[in-house]
C-alpha positions, 0 to 999 in steps of 0.5 A: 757119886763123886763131884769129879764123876758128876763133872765128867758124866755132866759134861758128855751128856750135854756137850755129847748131846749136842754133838750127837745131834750134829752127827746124827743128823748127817747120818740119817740123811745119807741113805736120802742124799745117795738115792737123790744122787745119780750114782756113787761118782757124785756122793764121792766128789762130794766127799772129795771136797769135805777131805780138802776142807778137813786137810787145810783146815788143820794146815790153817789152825795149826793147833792154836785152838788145843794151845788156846784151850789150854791157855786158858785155863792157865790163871783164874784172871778174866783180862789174861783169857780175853788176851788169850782168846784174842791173841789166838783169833788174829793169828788164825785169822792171818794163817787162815786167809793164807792157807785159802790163797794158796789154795786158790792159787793151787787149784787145778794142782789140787783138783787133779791130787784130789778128784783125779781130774783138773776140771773140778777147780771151782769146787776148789774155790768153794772149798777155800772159802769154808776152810776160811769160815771153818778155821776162824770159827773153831776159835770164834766158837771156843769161849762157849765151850770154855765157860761150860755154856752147855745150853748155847752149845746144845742149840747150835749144834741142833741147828747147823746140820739141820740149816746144813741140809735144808739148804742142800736137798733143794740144790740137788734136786734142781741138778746141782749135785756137785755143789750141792753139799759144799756149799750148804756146809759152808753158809751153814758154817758162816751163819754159824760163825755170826752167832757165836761172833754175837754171843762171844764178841766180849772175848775178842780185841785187836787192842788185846793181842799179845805176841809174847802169849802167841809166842806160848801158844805157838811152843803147845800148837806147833808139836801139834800140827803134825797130828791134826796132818797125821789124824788126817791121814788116818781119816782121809787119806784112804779116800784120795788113794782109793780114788786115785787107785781105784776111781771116784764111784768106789771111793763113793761106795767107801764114802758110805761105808765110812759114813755108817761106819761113823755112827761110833762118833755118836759116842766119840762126840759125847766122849770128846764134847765133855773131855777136854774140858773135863780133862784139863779142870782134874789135871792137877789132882793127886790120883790123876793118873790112876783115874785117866787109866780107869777111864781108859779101860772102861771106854775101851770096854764100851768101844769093842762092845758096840763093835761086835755088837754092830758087826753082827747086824751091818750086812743087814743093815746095808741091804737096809737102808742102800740101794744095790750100788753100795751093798758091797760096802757092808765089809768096810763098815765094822773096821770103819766103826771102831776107828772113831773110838780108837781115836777117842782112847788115844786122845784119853792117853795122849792128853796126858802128854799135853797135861805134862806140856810134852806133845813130841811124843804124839808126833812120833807115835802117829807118824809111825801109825799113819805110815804103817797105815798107807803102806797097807793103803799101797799094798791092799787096795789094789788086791782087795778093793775098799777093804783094804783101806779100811782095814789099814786104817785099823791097823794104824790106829791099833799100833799107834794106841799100842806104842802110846800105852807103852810110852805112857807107861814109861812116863808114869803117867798112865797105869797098864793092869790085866784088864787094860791087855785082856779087854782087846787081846779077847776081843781080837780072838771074836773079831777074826772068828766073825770076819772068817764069815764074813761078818754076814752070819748075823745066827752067830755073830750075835752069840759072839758080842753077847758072850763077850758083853758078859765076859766084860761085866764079870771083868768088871763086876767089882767096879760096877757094884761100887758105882751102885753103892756109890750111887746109893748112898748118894741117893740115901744123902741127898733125901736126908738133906731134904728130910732135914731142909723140910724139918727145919 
């Protein structure tokens, strides 16, 4: 097995591990945490809240945590990455402190564009305060990442959602279910933050800041900014219009459907836990391009797989696990499901854009995709419901990775074959078959994920008995090492 393989399955394993706790957690409480909750209004302010912190922790951050890791893999020089690191954690922590008062100062604005109603100002205060602990976190936290420190990494991560809902599940059941939720996120976030301010301490120095280096790192960030506003368009946006357009209970019947929807993040996270590192370590082998293009297929294989796979069983799965109230949103959950894992196959192509110090194109090509995505918001909404946001979201994801691939292919860094134009064009065929069912009719849905996982492995039959010999005659090295250790 190749050492750049070894390297790539190594990281998603362990940092992917550690991320799937984090999500897991979450998700396995969502069925408890809507049956303490009265009704869906609740769940959907609180979701409401998670969609204000995500916005302005992007408008806080601003891109300098991708500009710092990127930074510091520049030189091999100890004292240049502690400038780096501390040079990039006094700028957000000036850009931080900003963002939360004007979110204070805006607060009743804000309450009324988000909750549909200015009396929710306090939550608006909460919500400041975690994207203050959350920006500055992101940067606090980095240096474990950057050094490959898997185990820290697998024990945080183990930890924070579980603290997270310790401290919320006694809040709701004392009556606090507005609060509840923010408030356990953001002590969590804090403790969190302390941790990794003990473990990390040594990367960081007001005596190391350099403006020459925030100066550089500004030049990768800001092209940036934009997407982290795009990406929040894509996965937030349906929320403040569905409830705007709708009302707050069905954006907290969508708010479930995105949460289940969202277990395709237990194989986004172990994607993204081990990519960036990953990703930047290979950016300067020759084969670059061929190798990122492979990856690329074979993510996206596994992507539309587990999406008519989990399509099949979702309505089941629903009635399930939910109480009547949230049945209604089964029909959400396969588009929810996949755009998690296309954003995961845009980030593979769009990396090489970053590789290559080119990040306008990213801009371009989600702006065309978050628009796409709220003028079907605009359109569908109000005809079909919460389908129709989901479905939007599908569909701004799909045009962006399409018109990526094509600039990518322009750019000679990426490689398009049959098989990166047959994995989805096929897939799309079974997709509409099984939502002209309604995605219900579990007796044929089933047949239809089968049939195109064997059609998937015949496609790639090639590429999986190379794996095997490779796998092999690894295994035939390794005993002949160990024969010969033994012998000797």
């Amino acid at each position: 097995m190749s050492s750049r393989i070894k390297l790539l399955l190594t990281n998603f394993f362990v940092y992917g591990f550690g991320g799937i706790i984090s999500k897991l957690v979450p998700l396995i409480m969502v069925p408890i945490i809507t049956r303490l909750m009265p009704n869906s209004f609740y769940y959907g302010i609180s979701d409401l809240s998670t969609t204000i912190v995500s916005l302005f922790s992007a408008l806080a951050i601003m891109g300098m945590y991708d500009a710092m890791f990127r930074m510091f893999f520049e030189r091999k020089d100890d004292d240049y990455k502690k400038d780096i690191c501390s040079s990039a954690f006094v700028f957000t922590c000036m850009t931080s402190f900003f963002v939360a008062g004007i979110m204070v100062c805006l607060q009743q604005p804000i309450s009324l564009l988000f909750y549909k109603d200015t009396q929710y100002g306090n939550l608006v205060m909460l919500c400041s305060l975690s994207v203050l602990i959350g920006s500055t976190n992101s940067i606090v936290s980095a240096p474990t990442r950057m050094q490959n420190k898997k185990i820290i990494f697998l024990i945080t991560n183990s930890i924070s959602p579980i603290l997270s809902y310790s401290i919320a599940i006694p809040l709701i059941l004392n009556g606090y279910y507005l609060i509840a939720l923010p408030l356990a996120t953001l002590i969590s976030a804090f403790v969190l933050e302390i941790v990794f301010a003990i473990l990390n301490y040594k990367w960081f120095s007001f005596r190391r800041v350099n403006w020459k280096y925030i100066g550089s790192m500004l030049r990768i960030a800001l092209p940036l900014l934009p997407n982290f506003i795009i990406y929040w368009i894509f996965n937030s946006s349906d929320r403040v219009m569905i409830s705007n357009l709708l009302d707050p209970s069905q954006e907290g019947i969508y708010a479930v459907a995105s949460k289940i929807g969202h277990v395709s993040q237990l194989i986004y996270v172990a994607f993204a836990g081990g990519w960036q590192y990953f990703a930047f370590s290979i950016m300067k082998d020759n084969d670059n391009k061929e190798f990122i293009s492979k990856i690329f297929n074979i993510m996206m294989a596994i992507s539309l797989t587990t999406t008519l796979l989990g399509t099949s069983i979702c309505k089941f799965g629903m009635e399930l696990l939910f109480e009547e109230e949230y049945w209604e949103s089964y029909i959400c959950v396969p588009y929810l499901y996949l755009a998690p894992l296309l954003l995961m196959l845009f980030q593979i192509g769009t990396n090489q854009f970053l590789v290559i110090k080119k990040t306008w194109p990213n801009v371009i090509i989600l702006s065309f995709g978050a628009a796409l995505n709220i003028g079907f918001n605009f359109w569908l909404i109000p005809i079909i419901g919460i389908e129709g946001a989901s479905i939007a979201t599908f569909a701004g994801y799909f045009v962006s990775i399409l018109l990526c691939v094509i600039v990518l292919k322009k750019y000679n860094i990426f490689c398009i074959n049959y098989k990166t134009v047959l994995i989805p064009l096929v897939f799309i065929v079974f997709f509409i078959i099984m939502r002209l069912n309604s995605f219900s009719k579990y007796y044929l849905n089933i047949p239809i994920a089968v049939i195109y996982l064997v059609f998937l492995i015949i496609l790639f039959r090639k590429d999986l008995s190379n794996l095997y010999k490779r796998k092999k005659n690894y295994k035939i090295e390794h005993n002949n090492e160990l024969i010969n250790d033994k012998v000797e």
